[in-house]
C-alpha positions in Angstrom: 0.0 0.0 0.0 1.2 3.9 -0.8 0.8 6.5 0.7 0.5 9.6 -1.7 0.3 13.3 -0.3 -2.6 15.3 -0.5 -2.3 18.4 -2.4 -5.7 19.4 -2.4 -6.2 23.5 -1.3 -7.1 24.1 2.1 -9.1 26.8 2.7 -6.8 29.8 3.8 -7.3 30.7 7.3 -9.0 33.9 8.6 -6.7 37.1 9.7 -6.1 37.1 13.7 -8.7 40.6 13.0 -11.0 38.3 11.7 -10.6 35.5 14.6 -10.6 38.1 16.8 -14.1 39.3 16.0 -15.5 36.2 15.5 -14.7 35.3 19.3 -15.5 38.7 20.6 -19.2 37.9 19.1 -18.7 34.7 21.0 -18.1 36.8 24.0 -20.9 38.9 23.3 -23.3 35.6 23.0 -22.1 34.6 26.1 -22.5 37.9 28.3 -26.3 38.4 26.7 -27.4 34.8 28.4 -25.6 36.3 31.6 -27.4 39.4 31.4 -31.0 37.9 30.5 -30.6 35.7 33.5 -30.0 38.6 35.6 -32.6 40.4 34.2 -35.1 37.7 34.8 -33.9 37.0 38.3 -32.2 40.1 39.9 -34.0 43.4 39.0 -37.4 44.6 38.2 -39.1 47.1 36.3 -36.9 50.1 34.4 -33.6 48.1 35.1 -35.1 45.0 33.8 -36.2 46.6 30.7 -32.6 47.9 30.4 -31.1 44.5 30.9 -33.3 42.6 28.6 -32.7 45.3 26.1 -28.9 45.1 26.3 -28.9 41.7 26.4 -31.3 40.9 23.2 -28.7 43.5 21.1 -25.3 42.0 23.1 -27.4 38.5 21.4 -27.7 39.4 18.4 -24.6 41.4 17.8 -22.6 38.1 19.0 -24.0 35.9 17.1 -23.5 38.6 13.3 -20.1 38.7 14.5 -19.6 35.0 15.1 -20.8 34.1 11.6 -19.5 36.7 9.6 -16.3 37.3 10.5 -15.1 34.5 9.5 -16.6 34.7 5.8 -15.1 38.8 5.5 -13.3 38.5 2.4 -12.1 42.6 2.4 -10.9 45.0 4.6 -14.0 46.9 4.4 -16.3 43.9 5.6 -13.3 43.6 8.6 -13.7 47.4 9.0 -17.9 47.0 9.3 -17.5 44.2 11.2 -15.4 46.1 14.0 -17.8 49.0 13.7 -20.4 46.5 14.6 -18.3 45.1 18.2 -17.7 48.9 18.9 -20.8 49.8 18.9 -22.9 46.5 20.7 -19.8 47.3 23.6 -21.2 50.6 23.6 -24.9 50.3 23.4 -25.2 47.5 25.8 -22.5 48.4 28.0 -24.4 51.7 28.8 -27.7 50.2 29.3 -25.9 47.6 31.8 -23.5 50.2 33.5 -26.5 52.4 34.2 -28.3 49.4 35.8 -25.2 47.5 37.6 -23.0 50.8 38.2 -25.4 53.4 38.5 -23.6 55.2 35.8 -26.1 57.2 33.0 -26.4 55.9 29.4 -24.9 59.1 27.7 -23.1 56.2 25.7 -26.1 54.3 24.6 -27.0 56.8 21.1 -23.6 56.6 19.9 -23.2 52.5 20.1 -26.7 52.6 18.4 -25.5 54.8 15.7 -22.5 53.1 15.2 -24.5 49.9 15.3 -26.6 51.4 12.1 -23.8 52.9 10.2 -22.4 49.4 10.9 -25.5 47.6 8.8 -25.4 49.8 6.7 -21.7 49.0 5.8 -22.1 45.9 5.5 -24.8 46.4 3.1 -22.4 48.2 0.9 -19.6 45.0 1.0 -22.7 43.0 0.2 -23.6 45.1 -2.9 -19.5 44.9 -3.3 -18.4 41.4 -3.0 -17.8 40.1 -5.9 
């Protein structure tokens, strides 16, 4: 029996940017179950609603950053994509600060603006991938 060596193309792997965001959306995934447990057990009323609220976007953030980072094929997808983190750590980390800190969520409008600008972005790499 011989052995013959594979030369088949293995897929190239992602930029450390890349893995980077991919496991800071893994982060995120994991800090929305965290905060929607506290929510649900912890607080009540306006600070619930907070919570919740931070962690449905930390959710859903984590998990667009989990999947596509690792399909980002240009530097302006990367670029979108890091928008995107930026702006979930700074939308949800004002509504939680202002609940677990006591802090105020002066923060909140510009993580939610990034977070649009970001979808918007990424629109434009979809329109641009080729």
């Amino acid at each position: 029996m011989s052995v013959t060596p594979s030369f088949r193309a293995q897929p190239a792997k992602p930029a450390l940017a890349l893995r980077l965001l991919a496991a800071a959306g893994a982060c995120l995934l994991a800090l929305s179950v965290a905060l929607a447990a506290y929510a649900s057990h912890g607080v009540e009323g306006e600070a619930q609603s907070r919570l919740q609220t931070a962690a449905a976007f930390a959710f859903g953030h984590g998990l667009a950053l989990a999947a596509l980072a690792p399909q980002a094929r240009t530097r302006w997808a990367a670029a979108v994509l890091a928008v995107l983190l930026v702006g979930a750590v700074l939308f949800c980390g004002a509504l939680a600060a202002s609940v677990l800190l006591g802090t105020n969520a002066a923060a909140a409008p510009l993580g939610g603006g990034l977070l649009i600008a970001g979808w918007l972005g990424w629109a434009v790499a979809a329109l641009r991938a080729r």
